[in-house]
C-alpha positions as CSV (number, residue, x, y, z in Angstrom):
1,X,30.9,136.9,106.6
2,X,28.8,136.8,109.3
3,X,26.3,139.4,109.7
4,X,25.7,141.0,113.1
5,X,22.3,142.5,114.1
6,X,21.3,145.6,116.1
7,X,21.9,144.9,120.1
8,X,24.4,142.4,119.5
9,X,27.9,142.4,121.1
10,X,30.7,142.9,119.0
11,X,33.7,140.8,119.9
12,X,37.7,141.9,119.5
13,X,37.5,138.4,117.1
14,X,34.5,139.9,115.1
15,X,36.1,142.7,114.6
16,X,39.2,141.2,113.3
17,X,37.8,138.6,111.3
18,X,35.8,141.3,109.6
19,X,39.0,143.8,108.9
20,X,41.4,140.9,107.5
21,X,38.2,140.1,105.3
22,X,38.3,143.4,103.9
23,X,42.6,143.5,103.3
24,X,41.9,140.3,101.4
25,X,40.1,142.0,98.9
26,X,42.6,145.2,98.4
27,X,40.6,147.3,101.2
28,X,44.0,148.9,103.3
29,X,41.3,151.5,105.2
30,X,37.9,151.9,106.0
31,X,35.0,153.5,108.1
32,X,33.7,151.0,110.6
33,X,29.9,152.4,111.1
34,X,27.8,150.0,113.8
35,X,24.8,150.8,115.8
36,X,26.2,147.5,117.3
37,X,27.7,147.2,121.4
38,X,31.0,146.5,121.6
39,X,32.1,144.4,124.5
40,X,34.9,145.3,127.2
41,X,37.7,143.9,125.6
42,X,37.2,145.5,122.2
C-alpha cells in the first residue's frame, strides 16, 4: 500500500484503493485519520 506523506493530495482512487485494502482483510469499518489534502473530487 502506498504510503502518503503530509501535504500530499489525496485522490477519490487513493482513497478507494486504500478502503477495499482494508475489506480484504475482514476490516467492514474504520476511522480514516489524515493530516493529508484531499483534492476536489474526493
Amino acid at each position: 500500500m502506498k504510503e502518503i506523506f503530509s501535504g500530499q493530495k489525496v485522490t477519490t482512487k487513493e482513497i478507494k484503493e486504500f478502503t477495499e485494502a482494508l475489506s480484504l482483510y475482514g476490516c467492514n469499518s474504520m476511522t480514516f485519520i489524515t493530516t493529508s489534502t484531499f483534492t476536489d473530487r474526493a
